[in-house]
C-alpha positions as CSV (number, residue, x, y, z in Angstrom):
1,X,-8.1,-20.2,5.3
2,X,-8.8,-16.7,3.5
3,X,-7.5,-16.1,0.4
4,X,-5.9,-12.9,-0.6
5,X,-4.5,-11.1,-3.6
6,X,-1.8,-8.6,-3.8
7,X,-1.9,-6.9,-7.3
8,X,1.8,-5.2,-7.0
9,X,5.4,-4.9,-8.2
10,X,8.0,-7.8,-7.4
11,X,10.7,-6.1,-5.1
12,X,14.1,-7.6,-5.8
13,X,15.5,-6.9,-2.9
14,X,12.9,-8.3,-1.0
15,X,12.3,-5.6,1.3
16,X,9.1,-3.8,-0.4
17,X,6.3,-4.9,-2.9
18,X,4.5,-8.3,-3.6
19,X,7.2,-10.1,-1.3
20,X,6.5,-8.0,1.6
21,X,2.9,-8.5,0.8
22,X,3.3,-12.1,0.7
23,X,5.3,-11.9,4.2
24,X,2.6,-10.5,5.9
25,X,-0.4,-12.4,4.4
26,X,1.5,-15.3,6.0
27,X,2.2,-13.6,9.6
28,X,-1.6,-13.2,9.8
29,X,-3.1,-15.9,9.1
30,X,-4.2,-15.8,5.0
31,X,-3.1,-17.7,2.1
32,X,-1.3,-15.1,-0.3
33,X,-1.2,-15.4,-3.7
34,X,-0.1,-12.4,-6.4
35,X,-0.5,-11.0,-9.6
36,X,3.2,-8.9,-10.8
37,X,2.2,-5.4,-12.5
38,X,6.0,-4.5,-12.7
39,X,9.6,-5.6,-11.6
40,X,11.6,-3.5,-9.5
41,X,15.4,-3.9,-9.3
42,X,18.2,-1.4,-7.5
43,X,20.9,0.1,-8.8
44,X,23.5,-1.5,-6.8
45,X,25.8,1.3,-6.7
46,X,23.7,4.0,-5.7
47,X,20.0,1.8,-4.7
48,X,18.7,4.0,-7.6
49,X,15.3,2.4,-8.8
50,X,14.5,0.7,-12.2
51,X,11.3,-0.1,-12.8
52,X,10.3,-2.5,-15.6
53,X,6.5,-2.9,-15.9
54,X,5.0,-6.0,-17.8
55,X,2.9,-6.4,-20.3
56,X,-1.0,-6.2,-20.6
57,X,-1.2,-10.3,-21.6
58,X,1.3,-11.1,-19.0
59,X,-0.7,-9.7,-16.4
60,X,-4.3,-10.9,-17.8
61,X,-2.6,-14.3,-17.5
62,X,-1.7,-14.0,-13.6
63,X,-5.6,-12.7,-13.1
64,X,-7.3,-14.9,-14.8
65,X,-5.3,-18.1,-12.8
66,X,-7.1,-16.0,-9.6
67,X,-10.1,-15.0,-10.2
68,X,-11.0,-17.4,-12.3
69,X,-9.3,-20.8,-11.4
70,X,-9.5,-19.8,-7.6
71,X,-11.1,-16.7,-6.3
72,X,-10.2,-14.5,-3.5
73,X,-11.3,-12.9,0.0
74,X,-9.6,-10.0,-0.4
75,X,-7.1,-7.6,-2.9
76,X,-4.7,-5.3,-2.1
77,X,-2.8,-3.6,-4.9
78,X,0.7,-2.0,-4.8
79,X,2.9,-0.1,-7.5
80,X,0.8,-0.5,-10.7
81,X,3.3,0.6,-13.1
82,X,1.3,2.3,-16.2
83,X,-2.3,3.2,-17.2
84,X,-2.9,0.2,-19.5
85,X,-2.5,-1.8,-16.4
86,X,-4.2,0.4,-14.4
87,X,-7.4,0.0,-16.9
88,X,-6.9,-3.8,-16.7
89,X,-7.3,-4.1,-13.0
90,X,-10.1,-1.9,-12.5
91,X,-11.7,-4.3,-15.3
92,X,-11.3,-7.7,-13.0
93,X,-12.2,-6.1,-10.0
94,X,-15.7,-4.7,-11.5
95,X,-16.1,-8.4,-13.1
96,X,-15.5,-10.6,-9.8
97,X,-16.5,-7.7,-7.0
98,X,-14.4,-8.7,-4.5
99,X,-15.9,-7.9,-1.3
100,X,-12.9,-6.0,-0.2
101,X,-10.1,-3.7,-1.8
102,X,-7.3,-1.9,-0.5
103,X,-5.7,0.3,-2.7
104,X,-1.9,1.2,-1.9
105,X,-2.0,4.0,-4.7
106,X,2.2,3.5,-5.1
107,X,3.5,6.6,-6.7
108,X,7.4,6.6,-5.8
109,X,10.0,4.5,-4.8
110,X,12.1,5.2,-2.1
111,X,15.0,6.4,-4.5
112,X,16.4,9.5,-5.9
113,X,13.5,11.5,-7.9
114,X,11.2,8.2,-8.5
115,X,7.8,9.8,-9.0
116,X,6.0,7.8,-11.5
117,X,4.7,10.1,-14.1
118,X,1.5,12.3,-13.8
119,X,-0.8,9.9,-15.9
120,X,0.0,7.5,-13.8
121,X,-1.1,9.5,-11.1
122,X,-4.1,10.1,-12.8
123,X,-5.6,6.7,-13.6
124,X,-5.1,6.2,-10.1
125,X,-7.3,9.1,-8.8
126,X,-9.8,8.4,-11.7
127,X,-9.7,4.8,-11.8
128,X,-8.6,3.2,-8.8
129,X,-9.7,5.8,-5.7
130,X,-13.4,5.1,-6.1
131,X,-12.8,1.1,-6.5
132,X,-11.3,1.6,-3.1
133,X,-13.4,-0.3,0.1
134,X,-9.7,1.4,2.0
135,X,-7.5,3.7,0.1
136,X,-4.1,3.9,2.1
137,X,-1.8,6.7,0.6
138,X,1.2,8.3,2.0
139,X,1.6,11.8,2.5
140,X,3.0,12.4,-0.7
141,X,0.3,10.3,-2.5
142,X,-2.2,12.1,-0.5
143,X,-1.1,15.6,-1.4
144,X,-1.1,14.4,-5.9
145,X,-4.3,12.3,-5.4
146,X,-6.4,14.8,-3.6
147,X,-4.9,17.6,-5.4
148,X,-3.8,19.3,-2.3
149,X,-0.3,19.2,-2.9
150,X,2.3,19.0,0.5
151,X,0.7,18.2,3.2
152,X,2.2,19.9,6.2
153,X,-0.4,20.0,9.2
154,X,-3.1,17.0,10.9
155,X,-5.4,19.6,9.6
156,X,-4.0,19.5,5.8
157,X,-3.9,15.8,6.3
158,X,-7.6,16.0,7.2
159,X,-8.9,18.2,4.0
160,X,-6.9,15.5,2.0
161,X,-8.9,12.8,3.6
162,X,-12.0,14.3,2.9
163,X,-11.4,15.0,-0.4
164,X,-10.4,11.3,-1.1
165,X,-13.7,10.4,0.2
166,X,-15.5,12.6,-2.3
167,X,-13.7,10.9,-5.3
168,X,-15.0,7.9,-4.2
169,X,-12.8,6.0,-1.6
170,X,-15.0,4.2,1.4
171,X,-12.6,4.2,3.8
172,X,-9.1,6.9,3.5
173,X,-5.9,5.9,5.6
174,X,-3.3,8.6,5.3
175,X,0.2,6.9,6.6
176,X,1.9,10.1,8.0
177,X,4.3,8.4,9.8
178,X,7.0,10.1,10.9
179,X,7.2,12.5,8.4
180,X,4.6,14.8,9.6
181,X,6.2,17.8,11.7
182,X,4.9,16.1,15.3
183,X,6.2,14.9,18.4
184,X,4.9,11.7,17.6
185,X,4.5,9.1,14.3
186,X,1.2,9.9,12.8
187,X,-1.4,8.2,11.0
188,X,-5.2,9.6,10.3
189,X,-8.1,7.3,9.2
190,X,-11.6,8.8,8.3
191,X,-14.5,7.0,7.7
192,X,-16.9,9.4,6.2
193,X,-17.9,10.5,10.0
194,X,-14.9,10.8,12.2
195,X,-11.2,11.0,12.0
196,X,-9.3,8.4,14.2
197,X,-5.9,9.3,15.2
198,X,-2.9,7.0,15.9
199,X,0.4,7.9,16.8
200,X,3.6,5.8,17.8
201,X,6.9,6.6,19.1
202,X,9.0,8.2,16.2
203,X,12.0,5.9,15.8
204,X,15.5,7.0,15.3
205,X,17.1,5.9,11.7
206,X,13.9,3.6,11.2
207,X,14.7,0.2,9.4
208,X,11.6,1.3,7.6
209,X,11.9,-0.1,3.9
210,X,8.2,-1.8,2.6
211,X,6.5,-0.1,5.9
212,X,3.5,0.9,3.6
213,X,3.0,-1.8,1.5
214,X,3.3,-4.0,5.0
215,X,0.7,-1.8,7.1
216,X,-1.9,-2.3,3.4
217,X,-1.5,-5.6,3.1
218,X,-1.8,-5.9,7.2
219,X,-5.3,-4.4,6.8
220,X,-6.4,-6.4,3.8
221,X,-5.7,-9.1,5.9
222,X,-7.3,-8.5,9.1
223,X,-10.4,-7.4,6.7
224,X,-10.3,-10.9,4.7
225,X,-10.6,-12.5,8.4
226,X,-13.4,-10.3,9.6
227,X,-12.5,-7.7,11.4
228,X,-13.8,-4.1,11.0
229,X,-11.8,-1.4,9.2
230,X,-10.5,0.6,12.6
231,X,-9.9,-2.9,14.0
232,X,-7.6,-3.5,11.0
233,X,-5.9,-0.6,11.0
234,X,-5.2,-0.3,14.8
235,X,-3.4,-4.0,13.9
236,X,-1.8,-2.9,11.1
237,X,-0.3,0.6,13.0
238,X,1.1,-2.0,15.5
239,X,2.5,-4.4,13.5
240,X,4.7,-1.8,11.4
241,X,5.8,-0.1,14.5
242,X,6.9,-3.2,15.9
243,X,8.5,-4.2,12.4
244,X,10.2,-1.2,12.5
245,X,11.3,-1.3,16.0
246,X,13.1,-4.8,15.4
247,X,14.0,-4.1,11.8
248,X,17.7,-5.0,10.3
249,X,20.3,-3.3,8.0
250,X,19.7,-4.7,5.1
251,X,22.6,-2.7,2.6
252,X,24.5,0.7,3.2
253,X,21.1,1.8,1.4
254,X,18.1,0.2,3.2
255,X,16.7,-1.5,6.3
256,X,13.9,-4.0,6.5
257,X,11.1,-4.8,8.7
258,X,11.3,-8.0,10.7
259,X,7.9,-9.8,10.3
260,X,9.0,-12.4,12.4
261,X,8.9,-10.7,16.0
262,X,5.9,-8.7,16.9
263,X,5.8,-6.7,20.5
């Protein structure tokens, strides 16, 4: 069985982060294991986020037990948490060169205002883009990273895909989702070549809650086993779409993707 990492924030409620990492290594076939960057726990009144990042030895701990005492296929990283850390990783991954890195390049929660702050931001673009084999941003990750700022059109979505390329990233997956002014759910991949296009259904009130860190972790996965980047992607489009489709009500805040029914 493959062996995979997830570099990423521990979700509380279960619905995002290393767990929903962890969820999916499992539903496809890989043996999961993680490394916590930072702990993540709602406000129950309002689902507000706090975010409590841990420290540099804590984490150096959890890599060396990995990389060291085990090794891996494949690493995916999630919400990072601060610069320190950021430096950290990017100092195991040129050690072990893992054959395969997706980069999930987590800027905000789902919450009220939760954009981590710009030097986060940019370690990310400096550090982790060009350790990238697939970078996988959101819209709103796309538009800080590539310095593009809100992305509006397919076309603006494009530019930003280039431009990630250039900083270094192999592979660029921007998750547009349904947040992109279409008809349809949108998501663009470019391989340095072409652009490949995949749209779904948009879903009304989506039980949506860890979608991205799902449809990452879906493609280090499928990339651990073999398969070829658009292969892996295609899979992971599907996969969330069907999460979505049979996801639950999790609070009066959030729904969750059910990674236990996949049509």
């Amino acid at each position: 069985m493959k062996k995979v990492l997830t570099i990423a924030g521990s979700d509380t409620s279960g619905g995002a982060g290393l767990q929903a990492d962890l969820k999916t290594f499992q539903t496809h076939g890989v043996y999961g294991m993680c490394a916590i960057t930072v702990i993540v726990a709602p406000k129950p009144d309002d689902w507000g986020y706090r975010v409590f990042p841990l420290g540099l030895d804590i984490l150096c701990k959890q890599l060396e037990t990995v990389f060291e005492g085990i090794g891996v296929d494949a690493v995916k990283t999630g919400m990072l948490g601060s610069v320190e850390l950021i430096k950290l990783i990017a100092e195991y991954l040129d050690k072990h060169s893992p054959k395969y890195v997706v980069v999930d390049p987590v800027l905000a929660c789902k919450g009220p205002g939760q954009v981590m702050n710009t030097e986060v931001a940019d370690a990310l673009r400096d550090v982790m883009v060009q350790r990238a084999y697939v970078l996988t941003p959101n819209l709103l990750e796309a538009g800080i990273l590539s310095g593009l700022g809100n992305l509006e059109t397919v076309d603006d979505v494009k530019k930003a895909a280039m431009k990630l390329r250039e900083l270094g990233a192999k592979h660029v997956v921007i998750k547009g989702g349904s947040r992109l002014p279409t008809q349809v759910a949108t998501d663009i991949y470019y391989d340095g070549e072409q652009f490949h296009i995949f749209t779904t259904d948009k879903i009304e009130k989506p039980y949506s809650h860890g979608a991205g860190c799902t449809f990452a972790a879906t493609i280090t996965a499928e990339l651990a086993k073999g398969a070829t980047v658009l292969d892996a992607v295609k899979k992971a489009n599907a996969f969330v779409n069907s999460g979505i489709k049979n996801g639950f009500k999790l609070n009066e805040f959030r729904g969750c993707l059910d990674y236990t029914k996949f049509n």
